[in-house]
C-alpha positions in Angstrom: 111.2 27.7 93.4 110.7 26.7 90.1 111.7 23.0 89.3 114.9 22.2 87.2 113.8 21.4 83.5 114.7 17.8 82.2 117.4 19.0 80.2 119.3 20.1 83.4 119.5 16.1 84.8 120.4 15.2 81.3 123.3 17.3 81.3 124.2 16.9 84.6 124.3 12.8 84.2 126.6 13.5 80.8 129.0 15.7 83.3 129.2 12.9 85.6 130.2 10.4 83.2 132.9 12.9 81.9 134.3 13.0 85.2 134.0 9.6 85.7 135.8 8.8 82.7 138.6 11.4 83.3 139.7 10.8 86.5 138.3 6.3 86.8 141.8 5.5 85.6 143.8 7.0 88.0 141.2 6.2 91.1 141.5 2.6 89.8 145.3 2.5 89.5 145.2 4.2 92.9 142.8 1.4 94.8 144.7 -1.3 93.0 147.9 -0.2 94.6 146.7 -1.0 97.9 146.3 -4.6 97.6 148.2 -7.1 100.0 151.4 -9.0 99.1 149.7 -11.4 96.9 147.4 -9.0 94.8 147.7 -9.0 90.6 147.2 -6.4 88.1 143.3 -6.7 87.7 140.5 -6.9 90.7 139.6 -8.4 92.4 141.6 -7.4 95.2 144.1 -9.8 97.3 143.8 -8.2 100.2 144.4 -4.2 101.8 148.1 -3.4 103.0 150.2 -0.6 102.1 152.8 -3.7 101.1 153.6 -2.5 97.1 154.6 0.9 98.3 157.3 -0.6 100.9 158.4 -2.8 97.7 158.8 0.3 96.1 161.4 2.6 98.3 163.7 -0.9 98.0 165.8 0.3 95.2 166.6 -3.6 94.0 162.7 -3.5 93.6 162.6 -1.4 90.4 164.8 -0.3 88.0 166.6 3.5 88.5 163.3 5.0 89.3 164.5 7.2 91.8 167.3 8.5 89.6 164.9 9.6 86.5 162.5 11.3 89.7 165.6 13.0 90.2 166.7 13.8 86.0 162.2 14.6 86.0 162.3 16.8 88.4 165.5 18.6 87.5 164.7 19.1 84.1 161.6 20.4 85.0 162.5 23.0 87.2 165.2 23.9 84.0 162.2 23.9 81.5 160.2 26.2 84.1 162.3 28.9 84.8 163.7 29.4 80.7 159.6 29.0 79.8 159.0 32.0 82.4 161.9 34.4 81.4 161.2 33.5 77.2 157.3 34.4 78.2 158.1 37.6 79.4 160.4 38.6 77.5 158.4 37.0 74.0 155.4 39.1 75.6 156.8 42.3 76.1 158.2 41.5 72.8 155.2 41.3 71.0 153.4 44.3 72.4 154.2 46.0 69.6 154.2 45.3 65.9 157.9 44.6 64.4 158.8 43.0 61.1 158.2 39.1 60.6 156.0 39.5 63.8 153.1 37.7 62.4 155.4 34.8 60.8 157.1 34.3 64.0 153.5 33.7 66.1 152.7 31.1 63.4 156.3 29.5 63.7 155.5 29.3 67.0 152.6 27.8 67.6 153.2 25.3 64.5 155.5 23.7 66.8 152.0 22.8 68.9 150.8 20.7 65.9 153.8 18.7 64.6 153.2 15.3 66.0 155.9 15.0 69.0 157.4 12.5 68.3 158.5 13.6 65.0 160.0 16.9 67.0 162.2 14.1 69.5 163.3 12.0 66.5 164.2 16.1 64.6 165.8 17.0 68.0 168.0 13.4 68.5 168.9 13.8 64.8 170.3 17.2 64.7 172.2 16.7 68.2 173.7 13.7 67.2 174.4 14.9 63.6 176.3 17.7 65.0 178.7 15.8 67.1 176.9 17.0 70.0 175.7 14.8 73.1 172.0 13.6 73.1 171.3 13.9 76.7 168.6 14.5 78.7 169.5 17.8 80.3 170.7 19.2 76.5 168.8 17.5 73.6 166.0 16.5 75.9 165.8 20.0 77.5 165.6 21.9 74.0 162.8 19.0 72.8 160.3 20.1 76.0 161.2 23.7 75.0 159.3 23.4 71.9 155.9 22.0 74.0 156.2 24.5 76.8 157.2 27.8 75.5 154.2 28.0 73.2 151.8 27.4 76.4 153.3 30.1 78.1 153.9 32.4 75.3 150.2 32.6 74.6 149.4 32.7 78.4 151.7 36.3 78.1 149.8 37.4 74.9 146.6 37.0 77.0 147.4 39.1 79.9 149.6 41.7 78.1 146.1 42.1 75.5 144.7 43.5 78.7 147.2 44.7 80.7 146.6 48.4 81.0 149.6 50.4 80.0 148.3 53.8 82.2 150.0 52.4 85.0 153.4 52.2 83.0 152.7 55.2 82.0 151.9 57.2 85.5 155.5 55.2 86.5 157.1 57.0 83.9 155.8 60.3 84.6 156.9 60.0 88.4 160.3 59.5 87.2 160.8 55.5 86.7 162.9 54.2 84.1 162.3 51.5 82.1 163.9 49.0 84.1 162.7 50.2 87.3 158.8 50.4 85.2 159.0 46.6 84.6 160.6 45.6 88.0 158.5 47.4 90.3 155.1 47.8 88.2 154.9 45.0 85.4 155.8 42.0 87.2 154.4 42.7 90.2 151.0 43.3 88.6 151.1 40.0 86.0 152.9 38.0 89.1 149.7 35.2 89.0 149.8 34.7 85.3 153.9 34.4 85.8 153.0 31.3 88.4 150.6 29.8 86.0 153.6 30.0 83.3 156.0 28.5 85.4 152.9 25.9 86.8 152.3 24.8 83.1 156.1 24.5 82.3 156.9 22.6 85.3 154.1 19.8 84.5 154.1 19.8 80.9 158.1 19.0 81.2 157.8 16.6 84.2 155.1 14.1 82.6 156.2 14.8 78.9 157.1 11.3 77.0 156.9 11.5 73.2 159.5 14.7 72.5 161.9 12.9 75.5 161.7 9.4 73.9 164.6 10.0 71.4 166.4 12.8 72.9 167.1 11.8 76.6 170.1 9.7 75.7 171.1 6.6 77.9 169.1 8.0 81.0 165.5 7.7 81.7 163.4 10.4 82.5 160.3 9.1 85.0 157.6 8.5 82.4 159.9 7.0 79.9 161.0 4.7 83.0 157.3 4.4 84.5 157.1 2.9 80.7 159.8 0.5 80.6 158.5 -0.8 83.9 155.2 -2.1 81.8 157.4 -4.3 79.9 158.8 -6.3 82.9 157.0 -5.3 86.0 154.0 -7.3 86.7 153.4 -6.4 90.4 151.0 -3.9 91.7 154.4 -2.2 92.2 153.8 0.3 89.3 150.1 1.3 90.5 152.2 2.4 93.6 154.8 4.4 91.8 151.9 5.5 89.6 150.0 6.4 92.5 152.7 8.4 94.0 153.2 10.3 91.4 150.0 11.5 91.4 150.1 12.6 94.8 153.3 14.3 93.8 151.6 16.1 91.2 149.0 17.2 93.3 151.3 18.6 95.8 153.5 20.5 93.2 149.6 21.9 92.0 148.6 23.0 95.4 152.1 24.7 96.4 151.4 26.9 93.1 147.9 27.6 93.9 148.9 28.6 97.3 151.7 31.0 96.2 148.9 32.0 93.6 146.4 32.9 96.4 148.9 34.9 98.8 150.4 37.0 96.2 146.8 37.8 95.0 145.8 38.4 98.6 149.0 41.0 99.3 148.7 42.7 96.4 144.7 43.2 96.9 146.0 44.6 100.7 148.5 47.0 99.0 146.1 48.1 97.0 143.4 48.7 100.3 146.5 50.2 101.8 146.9 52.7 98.4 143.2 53.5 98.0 142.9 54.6 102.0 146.2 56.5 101.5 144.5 58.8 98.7 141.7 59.3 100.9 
């Protein structure tokens, strides 16, 4: 076996240090919430107890965090299923060329590069301007729109690009319509990328800050709450909310990549099934 060259260790160390840095914040933030009833913000630690997240769950403890959890993860599961259906449909859309196509992709993806917080204040202004009510689950709703529905509009321009149109095309011959084309033949074959659409609108909407800021009205979402807790909160309280969330995230990751996994599993049995039917 030939050995490694130098370059290989180099890179590797670099990698390391990547990872390190990526993911040192939230390990630190997670040890720190550990610490016993007399622990600070800073090492070193005061003690192991799982104290701070019992101080948490008492309501008087914190401000409404387990209301904006709620608003969070409400809003997010709104943001997730419009991003999903507006994918599709923006996909199945664009398969084709149609007047003003090309200046609607760029109008789309601009909305990527305008600095968020300048779409939150546009979003705040026009609601309020209008006479309409800047809340979270209407003004705040459109403003994650605009960050999410880009992600999962190009995720649908990427699997329709390669999506091969002979099956659509051997449904039609055998009688399908349309409807029946896309419901029993489309989705289920770009199911996957539909859970990574809904996976990427559910998480950019539950963590998003800048374009909720100015457009959630009078209540919180849970990062612009987890943020008004560093003006006041000077506990270990927060790493425990902070670290909790994380787990959260996790979980809501994993659930995905599970319903990812079986529905690439059953449709690779259907297809064992089909092939040993034509033989």
């Amino acid at each position: 076996m030939e050995p490694r060259p130098r370059s290989f260790y180099i890179l590797s160390a670099f990698f390391a240090l990547f990872i390190l840095f990526l993911y040192g914040p939230t390990i630190t933030i997670g040890i720190l919430s550990f610490q016993g009833e007399g622990g600070g913000l800073t090492f070193p630690m005061r003690g192991v107890s799982l104290y701070w997240f019992y101080d948490l769950f008492e309501q008087q403890a914190v401000g409404d965090i387990w209301g904006s959890f709620r608003r969070s993860f409400v809003l997010g599961l709104m943001v997730m299923v419009v991003t999903v259906v507006v994918s599709v449909m923006g996909g199945l859309a664009f398969r084709r060329k149609f007047p003003g196509s090309n200046i609607l992709f760029y109008l789309i993806i601009t909305s990527l590069v305008i600095p968020s917080i300048l779409i939150s204040l546009g979003v705040g202004l026009l609601f309020s301007q209008s006479g309409l009510n800047v809340h979270w689950s209407t003004s705040g709703f459109g403003a994650q729109l605009t960050w999410t529905l880009p992600f999962g509009l190009l995720i649908m321009f990427a699997v329709f690009n390669r999506f091969d149109k002979s099956y659509e095309e051997a449904a039609r011959d055998l009688g399908a319509t349309p409807w029946q084309t896309l419901r029993h033949v489309v989705l289920p074959i770009i199911a996957p990328s539909l859970i990574g659409v809904a996976l990427f609108g559910f998480t950019l909407s539950y963590d998003e800050f800048a374009r909720t800021l100015l457009t959630a009205g009078s209540y919180n979402t849970l990062p612009l709450e987890i943020y008004g807790m560093t003006t006041n909160v000077t506990s270990p309280v927060l790493y425990a909310l902070g670290t909790l969330t994380t787990v959260f995230s996790l979980f809501i990751i994993g659930i995905f990549l599970c319903i990812a996994l079986t529905t690439n599993r059953r449709r690779a049995r259907q297809d064992s099934d089909a092939g040993k039917g034509e033989v």
